[in-house]
C-alpha positions in Angstrom: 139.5 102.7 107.4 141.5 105.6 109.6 144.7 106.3 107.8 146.4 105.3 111.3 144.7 101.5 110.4 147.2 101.2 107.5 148.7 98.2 109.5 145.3 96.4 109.2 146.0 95.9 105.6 149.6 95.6 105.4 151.8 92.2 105.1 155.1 92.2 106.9 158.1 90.5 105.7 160.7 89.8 108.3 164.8 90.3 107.7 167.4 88.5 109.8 170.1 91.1 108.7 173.2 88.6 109.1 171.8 85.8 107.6 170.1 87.8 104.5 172.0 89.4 101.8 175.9 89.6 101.7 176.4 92.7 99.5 181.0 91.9 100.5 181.5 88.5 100.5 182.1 88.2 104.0 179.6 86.1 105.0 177.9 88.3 106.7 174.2 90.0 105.6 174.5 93.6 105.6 172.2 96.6 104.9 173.2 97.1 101.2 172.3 93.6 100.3 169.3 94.5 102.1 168.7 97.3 99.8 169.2 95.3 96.2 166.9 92.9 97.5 163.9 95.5 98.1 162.3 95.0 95.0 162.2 91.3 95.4 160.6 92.0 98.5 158.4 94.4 97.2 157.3 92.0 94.3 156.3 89.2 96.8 153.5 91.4 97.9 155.4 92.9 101.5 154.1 96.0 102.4 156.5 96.5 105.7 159.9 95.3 106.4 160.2 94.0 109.9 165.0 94.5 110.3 165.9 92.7 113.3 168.4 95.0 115.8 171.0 96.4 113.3 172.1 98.6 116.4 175.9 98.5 117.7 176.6 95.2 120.0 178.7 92.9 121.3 176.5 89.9 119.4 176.2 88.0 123.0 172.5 87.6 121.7 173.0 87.9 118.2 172.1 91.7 118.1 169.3 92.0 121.3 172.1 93.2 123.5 172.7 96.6 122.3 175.7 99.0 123.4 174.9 101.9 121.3 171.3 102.7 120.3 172.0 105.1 117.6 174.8 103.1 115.9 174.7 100.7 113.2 176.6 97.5 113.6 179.9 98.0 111.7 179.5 94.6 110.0 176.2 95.5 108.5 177.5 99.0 107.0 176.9 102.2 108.4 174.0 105.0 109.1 174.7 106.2 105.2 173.7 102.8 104.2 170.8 102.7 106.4 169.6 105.8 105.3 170.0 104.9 101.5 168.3 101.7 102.3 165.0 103.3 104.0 165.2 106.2 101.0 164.7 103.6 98.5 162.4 101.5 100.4 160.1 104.4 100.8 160.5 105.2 96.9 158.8 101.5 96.2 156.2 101.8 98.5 158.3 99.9 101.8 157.7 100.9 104.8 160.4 100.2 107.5 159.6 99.0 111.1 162.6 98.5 113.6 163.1 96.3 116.4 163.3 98.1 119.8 165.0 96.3 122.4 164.5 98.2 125.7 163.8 95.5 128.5 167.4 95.3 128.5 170.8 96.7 127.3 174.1 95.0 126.7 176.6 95.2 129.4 178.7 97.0 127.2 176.1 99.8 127.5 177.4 103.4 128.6 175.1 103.3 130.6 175.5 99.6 132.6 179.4 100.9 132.3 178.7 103.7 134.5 176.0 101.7 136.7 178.4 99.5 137.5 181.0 102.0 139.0 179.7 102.4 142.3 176.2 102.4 144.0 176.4 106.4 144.0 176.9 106.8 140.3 174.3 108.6 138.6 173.4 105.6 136.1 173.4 103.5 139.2 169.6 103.4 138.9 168.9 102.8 135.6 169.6 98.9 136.3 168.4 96.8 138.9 170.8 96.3 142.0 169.8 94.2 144.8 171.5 93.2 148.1 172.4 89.6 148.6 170.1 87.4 150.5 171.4 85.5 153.4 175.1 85.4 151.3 173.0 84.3 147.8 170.6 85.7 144.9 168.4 88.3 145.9 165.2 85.7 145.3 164.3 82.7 142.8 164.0 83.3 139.7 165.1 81.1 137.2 166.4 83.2 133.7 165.1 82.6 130.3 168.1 81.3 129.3 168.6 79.2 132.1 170.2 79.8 135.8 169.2 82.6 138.0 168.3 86.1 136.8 171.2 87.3 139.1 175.0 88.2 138.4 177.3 89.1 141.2 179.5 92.1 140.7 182.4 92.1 143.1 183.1 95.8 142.4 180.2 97.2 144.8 178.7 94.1 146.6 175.2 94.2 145.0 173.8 91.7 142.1 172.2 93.0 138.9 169.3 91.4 137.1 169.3 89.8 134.1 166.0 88.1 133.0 168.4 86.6 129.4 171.8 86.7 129.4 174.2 87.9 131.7 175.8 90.2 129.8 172.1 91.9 128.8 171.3 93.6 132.2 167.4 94.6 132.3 166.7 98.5 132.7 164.7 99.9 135.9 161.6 101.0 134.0 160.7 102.4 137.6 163.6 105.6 137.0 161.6 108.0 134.8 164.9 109.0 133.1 165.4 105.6 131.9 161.9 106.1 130.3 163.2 109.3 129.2 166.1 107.6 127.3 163.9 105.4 125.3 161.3 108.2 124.3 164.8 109.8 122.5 165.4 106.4 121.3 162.5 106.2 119.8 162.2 109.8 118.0 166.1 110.1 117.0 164.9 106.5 114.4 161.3 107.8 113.9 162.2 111.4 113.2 164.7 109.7 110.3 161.7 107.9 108.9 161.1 105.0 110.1 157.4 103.9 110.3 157.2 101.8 113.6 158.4 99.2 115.9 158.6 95.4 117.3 159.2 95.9 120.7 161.2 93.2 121.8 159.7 90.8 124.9 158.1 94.5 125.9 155.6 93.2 128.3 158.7 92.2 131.0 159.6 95.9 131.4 157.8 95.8 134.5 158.7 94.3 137.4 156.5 93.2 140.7 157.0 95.2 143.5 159.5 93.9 146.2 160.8 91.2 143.5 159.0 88.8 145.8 160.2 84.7 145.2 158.0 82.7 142.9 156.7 79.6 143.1 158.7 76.6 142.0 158.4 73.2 140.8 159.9 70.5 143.4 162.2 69.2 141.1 163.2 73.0 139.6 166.3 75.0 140.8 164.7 78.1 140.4 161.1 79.5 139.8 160.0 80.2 136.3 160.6 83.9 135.8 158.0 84.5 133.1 155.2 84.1 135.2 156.2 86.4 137.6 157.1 89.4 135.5 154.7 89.2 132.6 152.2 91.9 132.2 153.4 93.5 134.9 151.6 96.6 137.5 152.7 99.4 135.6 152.8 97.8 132.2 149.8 99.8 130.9 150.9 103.1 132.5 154.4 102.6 130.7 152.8 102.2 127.5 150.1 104.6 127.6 153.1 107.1 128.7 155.3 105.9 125.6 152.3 106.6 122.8 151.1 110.1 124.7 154.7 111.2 124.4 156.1 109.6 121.5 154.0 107.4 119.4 150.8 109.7 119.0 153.0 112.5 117.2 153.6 110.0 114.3 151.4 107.8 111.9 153.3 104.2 112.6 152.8 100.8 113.5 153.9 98.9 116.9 153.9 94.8 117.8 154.7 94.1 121.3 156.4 90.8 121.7 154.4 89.5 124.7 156.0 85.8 125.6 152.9 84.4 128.4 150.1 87.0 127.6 147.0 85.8 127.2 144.2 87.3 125.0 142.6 89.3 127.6 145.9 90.7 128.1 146.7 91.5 124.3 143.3 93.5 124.9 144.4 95.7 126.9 147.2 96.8 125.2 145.6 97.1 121.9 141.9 98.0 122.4 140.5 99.8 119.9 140.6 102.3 123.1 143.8 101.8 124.8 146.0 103.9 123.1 149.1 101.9 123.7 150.0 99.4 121.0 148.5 98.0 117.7 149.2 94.6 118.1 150.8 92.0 120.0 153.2 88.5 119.0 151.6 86.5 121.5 153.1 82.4 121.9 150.5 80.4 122.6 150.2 78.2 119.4 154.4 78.3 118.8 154.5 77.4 122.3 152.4 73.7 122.0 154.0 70.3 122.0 152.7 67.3 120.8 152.2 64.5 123.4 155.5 64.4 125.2 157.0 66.5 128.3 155.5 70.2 127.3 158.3 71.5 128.5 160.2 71.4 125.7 157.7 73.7 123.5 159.1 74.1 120.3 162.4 71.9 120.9 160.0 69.0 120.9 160.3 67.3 117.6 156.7 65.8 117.8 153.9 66.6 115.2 151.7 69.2 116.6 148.2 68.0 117.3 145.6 69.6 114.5 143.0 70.0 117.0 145.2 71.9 119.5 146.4 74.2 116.7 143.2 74.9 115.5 142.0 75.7 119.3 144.7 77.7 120.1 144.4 80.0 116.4 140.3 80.1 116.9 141.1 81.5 120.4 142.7 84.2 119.8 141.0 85.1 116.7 137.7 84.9 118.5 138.6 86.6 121.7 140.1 89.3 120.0 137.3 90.2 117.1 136.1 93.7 117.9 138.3 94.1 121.1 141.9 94.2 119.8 144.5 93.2 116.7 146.7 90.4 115.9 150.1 89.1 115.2 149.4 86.5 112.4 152.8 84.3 112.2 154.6 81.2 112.1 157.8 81.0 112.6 160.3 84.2 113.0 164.3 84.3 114.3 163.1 82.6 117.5 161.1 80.1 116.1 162.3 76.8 114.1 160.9 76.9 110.2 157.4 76.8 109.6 157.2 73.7 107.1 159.6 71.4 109.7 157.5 72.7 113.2 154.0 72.4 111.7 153.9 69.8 108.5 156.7 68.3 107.3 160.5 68.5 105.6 160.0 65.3 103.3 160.4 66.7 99.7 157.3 65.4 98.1 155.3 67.2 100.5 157.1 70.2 101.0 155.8 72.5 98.7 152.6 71.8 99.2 152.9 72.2 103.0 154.2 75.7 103.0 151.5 77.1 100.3 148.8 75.6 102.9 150.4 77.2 105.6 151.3 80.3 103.9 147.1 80.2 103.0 146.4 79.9 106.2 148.5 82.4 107.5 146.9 84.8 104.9 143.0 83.8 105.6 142.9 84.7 109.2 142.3 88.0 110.6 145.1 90.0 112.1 148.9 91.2 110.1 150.4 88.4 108.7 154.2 88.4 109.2 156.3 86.4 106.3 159.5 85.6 107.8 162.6 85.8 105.2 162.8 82.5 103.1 159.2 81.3 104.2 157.8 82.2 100.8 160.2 79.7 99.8 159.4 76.7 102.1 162.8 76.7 103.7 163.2 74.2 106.7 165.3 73.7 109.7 169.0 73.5 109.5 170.2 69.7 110.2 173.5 70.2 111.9 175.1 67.7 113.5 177.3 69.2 116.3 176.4 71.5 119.1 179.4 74.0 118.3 178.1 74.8 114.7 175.3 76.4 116.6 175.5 80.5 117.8 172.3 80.8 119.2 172.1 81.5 123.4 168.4 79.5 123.4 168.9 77.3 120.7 172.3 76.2 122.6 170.6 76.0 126.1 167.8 74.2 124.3 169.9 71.4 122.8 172.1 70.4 126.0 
């Protein structure tokens, strides 16, 4: 195996930051808990450490809107700690993959700051302005957490796109300087150490030409977004352009987070030719629903039908043998737990439910991602009101 494989054989255990380890009793995970738990981590087997955004931001999205790319986020300590944390996870053999958020930025950004001055500012085009439409949004599409993709901004008369939130404004991928900007992203963590990313919902970063309508449902506001900018035209360009300049020069791993990719997709970005990425988190089994109104994907609280699960794992396995590489998980910070979504919460069965799934994770072929508290067969949260909740989707999910 090429010593660039590594990631073939590696097991990756996933940390939530905030809800890990609390090293100052403020509730609060933070990188030095992070650090006295890495032999713990290192003991259950973990090769890589997936850290969720640790970056500066306003928390809007718990972390994915990030105002300052090469800050860490005062409540989980500072770059000393990080640096102390990756040290000693290198000395035990950890290797540290970060999550890069580039689809979009927080509004909080320098950059959207300045975008938003006036249409002749030189950021101006590292966002995407539109005119309105006939006195409304420049088209129809519906954002993935719910509305339209568009926010007016009254200071220059233009509306900004936003495929999440509105205060997480998506970069023009078009601008090569905005390209630019990441490839410095990127080397300023990598040339610290770090040994790869999770590319956060990655395969959005470009948009169709024109921003033409989509087609929506009769009973839908707006149309549904993903399916218009998924695996976009220049998709493949931007990637190959991201490993000639940045990811070739070092020996690390990548996922792309690929929400409505299909397995002839993930090919193409991770051929064994492509030279792009090394693997993909693709959603088609998280995304089934039992019998009722699929809709609902993984808010529906219905079992999961075997069959469909074992369809929708064979697929991709078998589609991708020889061609490409796999994401193997079950659940992550998106996803509800493992044991509740796929088997069952009932004590006398619990246990025995996550060591099948944890198997079964393990058997198949692909990198198996762990995420933190899975090795211990924790299940969803039972709250019982609506405001104990922080999370944009899980909020929008539940109304």
């Amino acid at each position: 195996m090429a010593k660039s494989d590594w990631w073939k054989k590696s097991v990756v255990y996933q940390v939530y930051p905030r809800s890990y380890q609390d090293s100052n009793g403020d509730g609060i995970g933070d990188l030095p808990g992070l650090t006295s738990r890495l032999p713990y981590i290192k003991d259950l087997g973990a090769d890589v450490i997936w850290l969720n955004p640790i970056y500066k931001s306003p928390d809007k999205d718990n972390g994915y809107d990030i105002s300052d790319y090469r800050s860490i986020q005062p409540a989980y300590g500072t770059m000393d700690d990080f640096n102390e944390m990756l040290q000693k996870a290198h000395v035990l053999g950890l290797k540290i993959m970060m999550d890069l958020v580039v689809n979009h930025t927080s509004d909080q950004n320098k950059w959207f700051q300045e975008s938003r001055k006036s249409k002749d500012n030189p950021y101006r085009d590292y966002y995407v302005w539109r005119d309105p439409v006939d006195g409304h949004e420049p088209n129809n599409w519906g954002s993935y957490f719910n509305g339209s993709v568009w926010k007016f901004d009254k200071a220059t008369g233009q509306y900004y796109l936003h495929l999440f939130a509105e205060g997480q404004p998506d970069l023009n991928w078009e601008n090569p300087k905005v390209r630019d900007e990441v490839w410095n992203i990127m080397r300023f963590w990598l040339d610290k150490g770090v040994d790869g990313f999770r590319m956060d919902v990655i395969n959005l970063i470009s948009k169709p030409e024109g921003l033409p309508d989509g087609t929506k449902a009769p009973d839908e506001k707006y149309a549904d977004v993903g399916k218009i900018v998924a695996d976009g035209p220049r998709l493949n360009e931007f990637l190959q352009e991201m490993n000639r300049k940045v990811l070739s020069k070092y020996d690390v791993m990548t996922v792309g987070e690929m929400p409505d990719s299909t397995p002839k997709d993930a090919i193409k970005y991770t051929g064994l030719d492509s030279n792009e990425l090394n693997m993909v988190f693709q959603f088609d089994h998280v995304g089934l629903a039992g019998n009722s109104d699929r809709r609902l994907g993984k808010w529906n609280d219905e079992p999961v039908k075997l069959t469909e699960l074992k369809q929708s794992l064979s697929k991709w396995e078998t589609d991708l043998n020889g061609k490409g590489w796999n994401s193997l998980y079950w659940n992550n910070h998106d996803q509800p737990r493992a044991v509740s979504r796929f088997a069952t919460d009932e004590p006398k069965y619990r246990d025995r439910a996550a060591k099948m799934l944890g198997t079964t994770l393990q058997m198949m072929q692909g990198t198996p991602y762990v995420y933190e508290g899975e090795e211990l067969g924790m299940t969803n949260v039972h709250y019982q009101k609506l405001s104990q909740y922080e999370d944009l989707e899980s909020i929008n999910g539940l109304i």
